[in-house]
C-alpha positions as CSV (number, residue, x, y, z in Angstrom):
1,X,12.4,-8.5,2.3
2,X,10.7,-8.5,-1.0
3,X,9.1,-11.9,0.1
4,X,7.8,-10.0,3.3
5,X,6.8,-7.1,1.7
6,X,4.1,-9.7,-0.7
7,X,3.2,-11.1,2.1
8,X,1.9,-7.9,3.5
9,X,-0.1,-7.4,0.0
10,X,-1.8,-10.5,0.9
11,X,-2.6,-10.2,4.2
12,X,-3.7,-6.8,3.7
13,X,-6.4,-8.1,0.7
14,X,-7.2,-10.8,3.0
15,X,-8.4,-8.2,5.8
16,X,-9.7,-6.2,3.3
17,X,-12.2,-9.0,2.7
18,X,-12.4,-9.6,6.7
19,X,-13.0,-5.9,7.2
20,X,-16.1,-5.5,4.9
21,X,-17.8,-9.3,5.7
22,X,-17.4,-9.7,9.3
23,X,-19.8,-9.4,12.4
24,X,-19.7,-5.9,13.9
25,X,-18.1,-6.7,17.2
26,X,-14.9,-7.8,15.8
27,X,-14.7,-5.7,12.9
28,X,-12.7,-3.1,14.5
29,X,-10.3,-5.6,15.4
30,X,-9.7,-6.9,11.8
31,X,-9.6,-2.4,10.5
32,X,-7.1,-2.2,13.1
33,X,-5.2,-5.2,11.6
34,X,-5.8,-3.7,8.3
35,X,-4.5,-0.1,9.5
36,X,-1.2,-1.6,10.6
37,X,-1.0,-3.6,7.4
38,X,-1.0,-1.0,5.5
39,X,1.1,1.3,7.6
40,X,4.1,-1.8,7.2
41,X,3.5,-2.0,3.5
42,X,4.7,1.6,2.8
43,X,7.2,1.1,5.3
44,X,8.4,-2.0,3.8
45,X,8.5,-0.5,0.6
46,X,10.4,2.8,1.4
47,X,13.1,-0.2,2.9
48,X,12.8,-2.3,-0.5
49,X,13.6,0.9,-2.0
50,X,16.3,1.9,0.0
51,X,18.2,-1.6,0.0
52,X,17.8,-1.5,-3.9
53,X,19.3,2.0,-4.5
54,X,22.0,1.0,-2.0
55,X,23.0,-2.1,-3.5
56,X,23.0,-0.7,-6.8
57,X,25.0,2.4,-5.8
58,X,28.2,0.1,-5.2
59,X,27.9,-1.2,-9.1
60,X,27.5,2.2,-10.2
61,X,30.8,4.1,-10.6
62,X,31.8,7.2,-8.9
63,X,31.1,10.6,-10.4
64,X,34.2,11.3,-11.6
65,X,33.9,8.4,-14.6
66,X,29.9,9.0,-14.8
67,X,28.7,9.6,-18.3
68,X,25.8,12.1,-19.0
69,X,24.2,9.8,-21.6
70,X,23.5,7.2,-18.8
71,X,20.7,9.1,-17.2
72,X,17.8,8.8,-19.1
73,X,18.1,4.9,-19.1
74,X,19.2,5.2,-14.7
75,X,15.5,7.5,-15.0
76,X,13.8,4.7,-16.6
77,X,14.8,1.9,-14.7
78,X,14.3,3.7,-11.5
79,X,10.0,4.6,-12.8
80,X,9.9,0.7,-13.8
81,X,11.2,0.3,-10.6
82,X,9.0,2.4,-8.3
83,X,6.2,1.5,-10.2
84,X,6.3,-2.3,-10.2
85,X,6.9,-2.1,-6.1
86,X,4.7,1.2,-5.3
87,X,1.8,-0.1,-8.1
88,X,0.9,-2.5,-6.1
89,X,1.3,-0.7,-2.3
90,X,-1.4,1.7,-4.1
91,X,-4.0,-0.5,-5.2
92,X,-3.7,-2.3,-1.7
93,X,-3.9,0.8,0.1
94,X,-6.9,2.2,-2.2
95,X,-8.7,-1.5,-1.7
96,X,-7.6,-1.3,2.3
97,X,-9.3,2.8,2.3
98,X,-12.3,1.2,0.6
99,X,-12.6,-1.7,2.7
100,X,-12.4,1.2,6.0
101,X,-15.6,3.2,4.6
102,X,-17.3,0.8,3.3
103,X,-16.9,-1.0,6.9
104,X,-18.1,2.2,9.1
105,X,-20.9,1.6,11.3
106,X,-24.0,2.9,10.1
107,X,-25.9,6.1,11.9
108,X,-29.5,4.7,12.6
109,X,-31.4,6.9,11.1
110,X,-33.8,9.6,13.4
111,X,-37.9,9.5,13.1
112,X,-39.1,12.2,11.8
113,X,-36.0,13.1,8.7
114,X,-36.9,12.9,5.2
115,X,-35.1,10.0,4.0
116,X,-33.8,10.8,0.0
117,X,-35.7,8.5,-2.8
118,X,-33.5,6.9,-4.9
């Protein structure tokens, strides 16, 4: 799952590139690709997530012999945890947004409008 879940990453930085660079009658094909890319990486990773916390949840003992003191460090490791899984989800899906606008067709513009000076 993990493995599947980098793969994703790649393929969605790979149609990130596609998105912006291509010609404009396929384009929407590759930010349709990219919009289901992106849709399965927060997917995936709410699964990652899940399958961690559940696998982890059988090592962990029941509440009755829990000790207090073990929640700041369970705290921790569950931040390092989302953020070195959701880190990377973000910048792809930042990236992937960019890649969407930056990939819009342009709006001719009309004769006759003031066009702004740079």
């Amino acid at each position: 799952m993990t493995a599947f879940f980098a793969s994703c990453l790649a393929v969605s930085l790979i149609l990130d590139a596609l998105t912006i660079f291509s010609q404009d009658r396929t384009r929407w094909r590759y930010r349709a690709l990219l919009v289901v890319v992106l849709v399965l990486v927060w997917v995936l990773l709410g699964l990652l997530l899940t399958q961690i916390v559940g696998r982890t949840s059988s090592i962990v003992p029941s509440a009755k012999i829990w000790a207090p003191e073990r929640l700041p460090t369970t705290g921790r490791d569950a931040a390092v945890l989302l953020a070195s899984f959701g880190g990377p989800a973000v910048l792809a899906t930042v990236l992937g947004v960019w890649a969407l606008r930056a990939s819009r067709r342009k709006r001719p513009s009309r004769s006759g409008r003031l066009e702004r000076w740079p």
